[in-house]
C-alpha positions as CSV (number, residue, x, y, z in Angstrom):
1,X,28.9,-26.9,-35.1
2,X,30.4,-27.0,-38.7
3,X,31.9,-29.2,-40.6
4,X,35.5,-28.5,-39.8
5,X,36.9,-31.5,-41.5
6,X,36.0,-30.0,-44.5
7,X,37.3,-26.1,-44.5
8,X,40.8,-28.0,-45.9
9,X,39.4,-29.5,-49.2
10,X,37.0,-26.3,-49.1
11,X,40.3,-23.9,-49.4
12,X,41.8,-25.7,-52.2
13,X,38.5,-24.9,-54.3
14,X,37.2,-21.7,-53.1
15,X,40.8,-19.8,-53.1
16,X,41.8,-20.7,-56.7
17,X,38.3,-19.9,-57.7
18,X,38.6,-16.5,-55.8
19,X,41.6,-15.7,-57.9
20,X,39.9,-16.9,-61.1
21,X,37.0,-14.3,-60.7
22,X,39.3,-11.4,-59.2
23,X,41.3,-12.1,-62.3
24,X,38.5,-11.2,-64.6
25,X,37.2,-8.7,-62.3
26,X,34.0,-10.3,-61.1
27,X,32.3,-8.1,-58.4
28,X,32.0,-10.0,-55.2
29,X,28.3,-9.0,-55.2
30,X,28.0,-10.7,-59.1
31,X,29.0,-13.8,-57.2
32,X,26.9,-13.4,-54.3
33,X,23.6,-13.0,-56.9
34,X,24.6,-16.0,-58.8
35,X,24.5,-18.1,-55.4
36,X,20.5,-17.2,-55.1
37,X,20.3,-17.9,-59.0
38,X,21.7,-21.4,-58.0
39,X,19.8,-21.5,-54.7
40,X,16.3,-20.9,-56.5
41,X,17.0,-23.2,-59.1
42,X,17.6,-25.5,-56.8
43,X,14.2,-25.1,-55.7
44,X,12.5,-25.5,-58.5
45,X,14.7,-28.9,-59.2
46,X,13.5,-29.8,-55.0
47,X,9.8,-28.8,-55.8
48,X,9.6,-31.0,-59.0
49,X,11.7,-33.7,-58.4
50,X,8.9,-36.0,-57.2
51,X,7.9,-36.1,-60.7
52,X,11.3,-36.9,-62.1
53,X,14.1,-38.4,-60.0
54,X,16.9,-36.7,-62.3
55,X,15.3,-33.1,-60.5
56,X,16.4,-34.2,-57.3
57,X,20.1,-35.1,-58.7
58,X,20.2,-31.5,-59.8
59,X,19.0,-29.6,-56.9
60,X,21.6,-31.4,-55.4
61,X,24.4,-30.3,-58.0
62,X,22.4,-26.7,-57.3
63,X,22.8,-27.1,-53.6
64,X,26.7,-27.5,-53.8
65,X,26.9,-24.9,-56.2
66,X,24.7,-21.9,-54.3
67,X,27.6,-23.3,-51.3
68,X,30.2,-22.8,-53.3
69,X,29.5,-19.0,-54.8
70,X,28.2,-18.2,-51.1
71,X,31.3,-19.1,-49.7
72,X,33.4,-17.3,-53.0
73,X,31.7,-13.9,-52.4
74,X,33.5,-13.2,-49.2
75,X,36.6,-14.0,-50.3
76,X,36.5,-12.4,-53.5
77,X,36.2,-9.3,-51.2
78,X,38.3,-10.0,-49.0
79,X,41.2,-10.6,-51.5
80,X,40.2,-7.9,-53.4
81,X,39.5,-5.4,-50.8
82,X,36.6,-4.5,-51.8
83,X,34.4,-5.7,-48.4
84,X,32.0,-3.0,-48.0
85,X,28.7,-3.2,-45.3
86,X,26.3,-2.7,-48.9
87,X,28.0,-6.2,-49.7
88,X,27.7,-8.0,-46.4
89,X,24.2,-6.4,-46.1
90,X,24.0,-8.2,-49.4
91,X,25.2,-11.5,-48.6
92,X,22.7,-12.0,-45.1
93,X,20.1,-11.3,-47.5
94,X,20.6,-13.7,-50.0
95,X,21.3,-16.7,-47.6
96,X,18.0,-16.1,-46.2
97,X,16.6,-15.8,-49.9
98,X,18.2,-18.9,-50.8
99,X,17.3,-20.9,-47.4
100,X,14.0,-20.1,-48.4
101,X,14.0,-21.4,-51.5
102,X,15.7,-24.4,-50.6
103,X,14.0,-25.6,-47.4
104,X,10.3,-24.7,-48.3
105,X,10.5,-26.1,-52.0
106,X,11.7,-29.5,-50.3
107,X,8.2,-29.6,-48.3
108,X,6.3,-27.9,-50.7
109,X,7.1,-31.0,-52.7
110,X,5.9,-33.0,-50.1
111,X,8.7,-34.6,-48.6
112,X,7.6,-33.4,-45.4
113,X,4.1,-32.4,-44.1
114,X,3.7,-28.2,-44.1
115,X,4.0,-28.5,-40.3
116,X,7.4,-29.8,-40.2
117,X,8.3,-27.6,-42.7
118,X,7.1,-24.5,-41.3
119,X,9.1,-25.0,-37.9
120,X,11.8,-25.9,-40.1
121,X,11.9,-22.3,-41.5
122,X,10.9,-20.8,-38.9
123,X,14.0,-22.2,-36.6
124,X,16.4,-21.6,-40.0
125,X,15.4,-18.0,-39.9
126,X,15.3,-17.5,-36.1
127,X,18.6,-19.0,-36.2
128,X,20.0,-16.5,-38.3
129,X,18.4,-13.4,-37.1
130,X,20.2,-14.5,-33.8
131,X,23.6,-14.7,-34.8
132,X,23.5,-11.3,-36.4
133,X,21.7,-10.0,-33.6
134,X,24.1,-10.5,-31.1
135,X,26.4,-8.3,-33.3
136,X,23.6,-5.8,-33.2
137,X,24.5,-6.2,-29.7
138,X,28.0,-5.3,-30.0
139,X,28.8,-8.7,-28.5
140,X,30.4,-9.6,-32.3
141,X,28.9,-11.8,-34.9
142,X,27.8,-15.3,-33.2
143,X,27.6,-18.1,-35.2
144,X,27.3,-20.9,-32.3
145,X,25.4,-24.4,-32.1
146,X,24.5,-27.5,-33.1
147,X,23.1,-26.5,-36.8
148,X,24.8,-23.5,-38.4
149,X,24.3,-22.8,-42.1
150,X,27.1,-25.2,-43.4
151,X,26.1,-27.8,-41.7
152,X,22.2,-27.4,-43.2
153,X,23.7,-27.2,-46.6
154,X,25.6,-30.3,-46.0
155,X,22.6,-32.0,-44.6
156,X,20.4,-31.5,-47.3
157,X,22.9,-31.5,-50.3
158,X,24.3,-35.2,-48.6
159,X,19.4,-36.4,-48.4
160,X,19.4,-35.1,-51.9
161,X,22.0,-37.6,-53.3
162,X,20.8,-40.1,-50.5
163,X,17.1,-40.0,-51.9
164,X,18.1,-40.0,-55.9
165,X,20.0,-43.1,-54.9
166,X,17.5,-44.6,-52.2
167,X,13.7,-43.2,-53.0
168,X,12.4,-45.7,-50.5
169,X,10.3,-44.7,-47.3
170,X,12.2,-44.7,-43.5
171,X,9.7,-45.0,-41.2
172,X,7.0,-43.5,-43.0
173,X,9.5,-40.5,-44.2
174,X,12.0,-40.3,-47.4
175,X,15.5,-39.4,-46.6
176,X,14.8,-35.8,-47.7
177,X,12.0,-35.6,-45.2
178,X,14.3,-36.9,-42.3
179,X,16.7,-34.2,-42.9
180,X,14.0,-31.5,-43.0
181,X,12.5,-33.2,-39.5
182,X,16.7,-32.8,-39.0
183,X,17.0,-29.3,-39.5
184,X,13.6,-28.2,-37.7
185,X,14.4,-29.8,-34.6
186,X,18.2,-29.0,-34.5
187,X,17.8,-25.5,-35.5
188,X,15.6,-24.9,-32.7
189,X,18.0,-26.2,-30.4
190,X,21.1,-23.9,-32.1
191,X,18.6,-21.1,-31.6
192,X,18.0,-21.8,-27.7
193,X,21.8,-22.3,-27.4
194,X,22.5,-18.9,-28.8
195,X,19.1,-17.1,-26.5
196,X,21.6,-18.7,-23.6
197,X,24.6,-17.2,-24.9
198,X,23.2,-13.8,-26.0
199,X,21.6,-13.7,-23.0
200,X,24.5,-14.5,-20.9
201,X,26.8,-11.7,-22.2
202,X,24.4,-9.2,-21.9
203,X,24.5,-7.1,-19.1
Protein backbone atom coordinates (compact mmCIF):
# COMPACT_ATOMS: atom_id res chain seq x y z
CA UNK A 1 0.00 0.00 0.00
CA UNK A 2 2.07 3.10 1.02
CA UNK A 3 1.48 6.08 2.10
CA UNK A 4 1.49 8.07 -1.13
CA UNK A 5 0.10 11.23 0.28
CA UNK A 6 3.14 11.65 1.92
CA UNK A 7 6.17 10.95 -0.71
CA UNK A 8 5.49 15.05 -1.43
CA UNK A 9 6.37 16.44 2.07
CA UNK A 10 8.85 13.37 2.14
CA UNK A 11 10.87 14.98 -0.97
CA UNK A 12 11.11 18.33 0.43
CA UNK A 13 13.04 16.75 3.53
CA UNK A 14 14.88 13.85 2.26
CA UNK A 15 16.37 15.72 -1.06
CA UNK A 16 17.84 18.86 0.74
CA UNK A 17 19.11 16.47 3.33
CA UNK A 18 20.64 14.29 0.46
CA UNK A 19 22.53 17.32 -0.68
CA UNK A 20 23.57 18.26 2.82
CA UNK A 21 25.37 14.93 3.36
CA UNK A 22 26.82 14.57 -0.33
CA UNK A 23 28.05 18.05 0.37
CA UNK A 24 30.22 16.85 3.21
CA UNK A 25 30.91 13.69 1.60
CA UNK A 26 28.89 11.36 3.84
CA UNK A 27 29.06 7.74 2.44
CA UNK A 28 25.63 6.48 1.68
CA UNK A 29 26.41 3.34 3.74
CA UNK A 30 27.47 6.02 6.97
CA UNK A 31 23.80 6.95 6.59
CA UNK A 32 22.43 3.63 6.11
CA UNK A 33 24.35 2.50 9.71
CA UNK A 34 23.15 5.44 11.46
CA UNK A 35 19.43 4.40 10.56
CA UNK A 36 20.05 0.94 12.75
CA UNK A 37 21.80 3.21 15.43
CA UNK A 38 18.45 5.04 15.50
CA UNK A 39 16.39 1.90 14.94
CA UNK A 40 18.03 0.10 18.11
CA UNK A 41 17.77 2.93 20.10
CA UNK A 42 14.50 3.12 19.44
CA UNK A 43 14.27 -0.20 20.93
CA UNK A 44 15.64 0.27 23.94
CA UNK A 45 13.34 3.63 24.37
CA UNK A 46 10.11 0.83 23.12
CA UNK A 47 11.50 -1.84 25.68
CA UNK A 48 11.59 0.64 28.64
CA UNK A 49 9.15 2.92 28.14
CA UNK A 50 6.62 1.16 30.41
CA UNK A 51 8.68 2.37 33.15
CA UNK A 52 8.84 5.98 31.93
CA UNK A 53 6.24 7.52 29.52
CA UNK A 54 8.95 10.08 28.19
CA UNK A 55 10.79 6.42 26.59
CA UNK A 56 7.96 5.98 24.52
CA UNK A 57 7.99 9.81 23.23
CA UNK A 58 11.57 9.06 22.08
CA UNK A 59 11.28 5.81 20.47
CA UNK A 60 8.93 7.59 18.65
CA UNK A 61 11.35 10.67 17.67
CA UNK A 62 13.80 7.37 17.05
CA UNK A 63 11.27 5.77 14.79
CA UNK A 64 10.92 8.88 12.41
CA UNK A 65 14.45 9.36 12.50
CA UNK A 66 15.75 5.44 11.52
CA UNK A 67 12.72 6.50 8.43
CA UNK A 68 14.26 9.28 7.63
CA UNK A 69 18.25 8.04 7.22
CA UNK A 70 16.67 4.77 5.66
CA UNK A 71 15.00 6.65 3.11
CA UNK A 72 18.46 9.23 2.79
CA UNK A 73 20.84 6.30 2.09
CA UNK A 74 19.36 5.53 -1.36
CA UNK A 75 19.32 8.77 -2.44
CA UNK A 76 22.59 9.75 -1.28
CA UNK A 77 23.63 7.09 -3.85
CA UNK A 78 21.69 7.66 -6.17
CA UNK A 79 22.72 11.37 -6.45
CA UNK A 80 25.98 10.69 -5.89
CA UNK A 81 26.43 7.68 -8.13
CA UNK A 82 27.77 5.72 -5.92
CA UNK A 83 24.84 2.80 -5.81
CA UNK A 84 26.77 -0.37 -5.64
CA UNK A 85 25.07 -4.11 -4.88
CA UNK A 86 27.65 -4.03 -1.35
CA UNK A 87 25.34 -1.04 -0.49
CA UNK A 88 21.87 -2.34 -1.37
CA UNK A 89 23.04 -5.64 0.14
CA UNK A 90 23.66 -3.36 2.98
CA UNK A 91 20.54 -1.49 3.16
CA UNK A 92 18.06 -5.03 3.09
CA UNK A 93 20.14 -5.97 5.97
CA UNK A 94 19.71 -3.22 8.20
CA UNK A 95 15.80 -2.86 7.67
CA UNK A 96 15.54 -6.28 8.82
CA UNK A 97 18.05 -5.33 11.81
CA UNK A 98 16.10 -2.48 12.56
CA UNK A 99 12.51 -4.20 12.18
CA UNK A 100 13.81 -6.35 14.62
CA UNK A 101 14.64 -4.11 16.94
CA UNK A 102 11.68 -2.17 16.72
CA UNK A 103 8.84 -4.70 16.58
CA UNK A 104 10.10 -7.23 19.19
CA UNK A 105 11.27 -4.58 21.78
CA UNK A 106 7.52 -3.15 21.57
CA UNK A 107 6.23 -6.82 22.80
CA UNK A 108 9.09 -7.63 24.75
CA UNK A 109 7.91 -4.64 26.75
CA UNK A 110 4.67 -6.19 27.02
CA UNK A 111 2.51 -4.31 24.95
CA UNK A 112 1.46 -7.30 23.30
CA UNK A 113 1.57 -11.00 24.53
CA UNK A 114 4.89 -12.98 22.86
CA UNK A 115 2.36 -14.77 20.60
CA UNK A 116 1.14 -11.80 18.85
CA UNK A 117 4.48 -10.66 18.67
CA UNK A 118 6.12 -13.49 17.27
CA UNK A 119 3.53 -13.70 14.14
CA UNK A 120 4.19 -10.15 13.97
CA UNK A 121 7.86 -10.79 13.12
CA UNK A 122 7.50 -13.55 11.60
CA UNK A 123 4.91 -11.96 8.78
CA UNK A 124 7.44 -8.59 8.82
CA UNK A 125 10.23 -10.90 7.86
CA UNK A 126 8.31 -13.23 5.52
CA UNK A 127 7.18 -10.11 3.97
CA UNK A 128 10.41 -8.99 3.11
CA UNK A 129 12.10 -12.02 2.06
CA UNK A 130 9.22 -12.11 -0.48
CA UNK A 131 9.64 -8.95 -2.19
CA UNK A 132 13.30 -9.55 -2.81
CA UNK A 133 12.68 -12.97 -3.68
CA UNK A 134 10.68 -12.35 -6.57
CA UNK A 135 13.72 -10.29 -7.80
CA UNK A 136 15.67 -13.41 -7.14
CA UNK A 137 13.23 -14.60 -9.58
CA UNK A 138 14.08 -12.17 -12.24
CA UNK A 139 10.41 -11.04 -12.03
CA UNK A 140 11.99 -7.39 -10.55
CA UNK A 141 11.90 -6.26 -7.04
CA UNK A 142 8.09 -6.52 -5.69
CA UNK A 143 7.05 -4.46 -3.05
CA UNK A 144 3.12 -5.11 -3.27
CA UNK A 145 0.22 -5.26 -0.49
CA UNK A 146 -1.59 -4.13 2.01
CA UNK A 147 1.45 -3.49 4.74
CA UNK A 148 4.76 -2.56 3.05
CA UNK A 149 7.63 -1.20 5.22
CA UNK A 150 6.42 2.54 5.12
CA UNK A 151 3.36 1.90 5.99
CA UNK A 152 4.65 -0.27 9.33
CA UNK A 153 6.88 2.64 10.25
CA UNK A 154 3.98 4.94 10.06
CA UNK A 155 1.86 2.65 11.99
CA UNK A 156 3.92 2.32 14.78
CA UNK A 157 5.69 5.80 14.78
CA UNK A 158 1.72 7.38 14.64
CA UNK A 159 0.74 4.16 18.30
CA UNK A 160 3.90 5.60 19.78
CA UNK A 161 2.74 9.22 19.95
CA UNK A 162 -0.97 7.91 20.31
CA UNK A 163 0.01 5.85 23.61
CA UNK A 164 2.42 8.80 25.20
CA UNK A 165 -0.66 10.89 24.70
CA UNK A 166 -3.46 8.16 25.57
CA UNK A 167 -1.83 5.25 27.98
CA UNK A 168 -5.30 3.97 28.56
CA UNK A 169 -6.32 0.27 27.70
CA UNK A 170 -8.71 -0.43 24.24
CA UNK A 171 -10.28 -3.44 24.75
CA UNK A 172 -7.94 -4.97 26.92
CA UNK A 173 -4.85 -3.76 24.59
CA UNK A 174 -2.82 -0.22 24.57
CA UNK A 175 -2.71 1.55 21.38
CA UNK A 176 0.90 0.16 20.81
CA UNK A 177 -0.45 -3.33 21.27
CA UNK A 178 -3.28 -2.70 18.55
CA UNK A 179 -0.79 -1.68 16.03
CA UNK A 180 1.43 -4.69 16.70
CA UNK A 181 -2.01 -7.02 16.50
CA UNK A 182 -2.12 -4.40 13.19
CA UNK A 183 0.99 -5.29 11.70
CA UNK A 184 0.81 -9.28 12.49
CA UNK A 185 -2.33 -9.74 10.78
CA UNK A 186 -1.87 -7.36 7.87
CA UNK A 187 1.56 -8.47 7.10
CA UNK A 188 0.40 -11.89 6.70
CA UNK A 189 -2.12 -10.82 4.38
CA UNK A 190 0.71 -8.56 2.25
CA UNK A 191 2.74 -11.80 2.31
CA UNK A 192 -0.26 -14.08 0.84
CA UNK A 193 -0.83 -11.26 -1.73
CA UNK A 194 2.72 -11.35 -2.97
CA UNK A 195 2.71 -15.90 -2.78
CA UNK A 196 -0.34 -14.98 -5.35
CA UNK A 197 1.58 -12.61 -7.38
CA UNK A 198 4.94 -14.47 -7.38
CA UNK A 199 3.28 -17.31 -8.02
CA UNK A 200 1.31 -16.00 -10.81
CA UNK A 201 4.30 -14.71 -12.96
CA UNK A 202 6.15 -17.64 -12.61
CA UNK A 203 6.06 -20.01 -15.20
Amino acid sequence: MTFNTLRPFASKVIEPLADFFIRYEVSPNAVSIISLICAFFAGVSFYYSPASREFILLAGILVILNSIFDALDGVIARKSNKATPRGDFLDHVIDRYSDVFIICSIFFAGYASWQVGVAAIVGVLLTSYLGTQAQALNLGRYYGGIMGRADRLVVIILAAFGNFAFPVLIAGFSILGWAVILIAVTSHVTAVQRIYYIWKELR
